[in-house]
N, C-alpha and C positions, 0 to 999 in steps of 0.2 A: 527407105526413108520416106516420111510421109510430110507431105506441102499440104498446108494449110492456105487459101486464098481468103482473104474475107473481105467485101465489097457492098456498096449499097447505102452506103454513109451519105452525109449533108448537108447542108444546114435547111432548119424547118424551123418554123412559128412554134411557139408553144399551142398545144391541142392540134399540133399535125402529125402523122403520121410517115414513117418510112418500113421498107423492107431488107433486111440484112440476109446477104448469103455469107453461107462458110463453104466451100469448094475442097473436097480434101484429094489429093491424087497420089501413088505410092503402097493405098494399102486402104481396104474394105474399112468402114467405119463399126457396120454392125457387131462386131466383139466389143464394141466400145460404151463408157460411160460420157457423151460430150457435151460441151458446155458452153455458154456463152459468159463470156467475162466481161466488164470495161474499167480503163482507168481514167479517172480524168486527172486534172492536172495537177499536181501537190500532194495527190492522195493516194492511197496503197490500191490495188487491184482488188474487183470486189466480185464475185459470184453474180449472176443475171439471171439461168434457166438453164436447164440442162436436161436431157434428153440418153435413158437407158435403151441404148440401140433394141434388145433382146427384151421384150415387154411392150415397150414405148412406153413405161412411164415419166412423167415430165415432171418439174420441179420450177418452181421461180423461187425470186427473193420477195420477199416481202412487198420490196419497194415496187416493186411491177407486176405486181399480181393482179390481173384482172386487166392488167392494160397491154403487155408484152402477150406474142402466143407463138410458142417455137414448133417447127414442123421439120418434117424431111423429106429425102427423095433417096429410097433407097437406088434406084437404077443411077442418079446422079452423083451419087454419094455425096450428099449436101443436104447441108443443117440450114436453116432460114429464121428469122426471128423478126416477127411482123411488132412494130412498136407503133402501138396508137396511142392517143391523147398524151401525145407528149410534155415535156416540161425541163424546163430549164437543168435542172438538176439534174437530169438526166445526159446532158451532155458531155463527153468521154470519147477517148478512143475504143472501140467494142472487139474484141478479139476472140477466136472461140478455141477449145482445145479438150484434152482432156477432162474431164472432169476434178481427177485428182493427178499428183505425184506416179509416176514416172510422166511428165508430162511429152509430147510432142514436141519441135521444133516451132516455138512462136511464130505466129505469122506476123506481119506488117500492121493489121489493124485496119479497123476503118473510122473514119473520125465519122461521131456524130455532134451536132450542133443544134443546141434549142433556143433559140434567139428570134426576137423581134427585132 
């Protein structure tokens, strides 16, 4: 069974930055396609970046392209997602998993917060 931890949340000013980890323990990541999600509040779950273990090719959304930068640690097996210049609209719960369907067991989530 594999645990998903994910940590690192906050609250920041808009144009500050945080560092997100995803902790996974249970079972190696590397066969995996993983990803970072967030929901915020009213709205449906939305895609962020995600990260092909086997390649390392990376992916964002749109919306954070050029600002989000996801990384790993194969020895730690954990996924990280540095979020710079942030902004209001970007604040959510961030949770990471699967990339697709069969997913993992959801973890808890880490609240971020873009506020003045």
């Amino acid at each position: 069974q594999v645990q998903l931890v994910e940590s690192g949340g906050g609250l920041v000013q808009p144009g500050g930055s945080l560092r997100l980890s995803c902790a996974a323990s249970g079972r190696a990541l590397n066969n995996y396609f993983i990803g970072w999600f967030r929901q915020a509040p009213g709205k449906e779950r939305e895609f962020v970046a995600a990260i092909r273990w086997t390649g390392g090719n990376i992916y964002y959304a749109d919306s954070v392209k050029g600002r989000f930068t996801l990384s790993r640690d194969n020895a730690k097996n954990t996924v990280y997602l540095q979020m710079n210049s942030l902004k209001p609209e970007d604040t959510a719960v961030y949770y990471c998993n699967r990339y697709a369907q069969p997913y993992f067991p959801w973890g808890q989530g880490t609240q971020v917060t873009v506020s003045s």
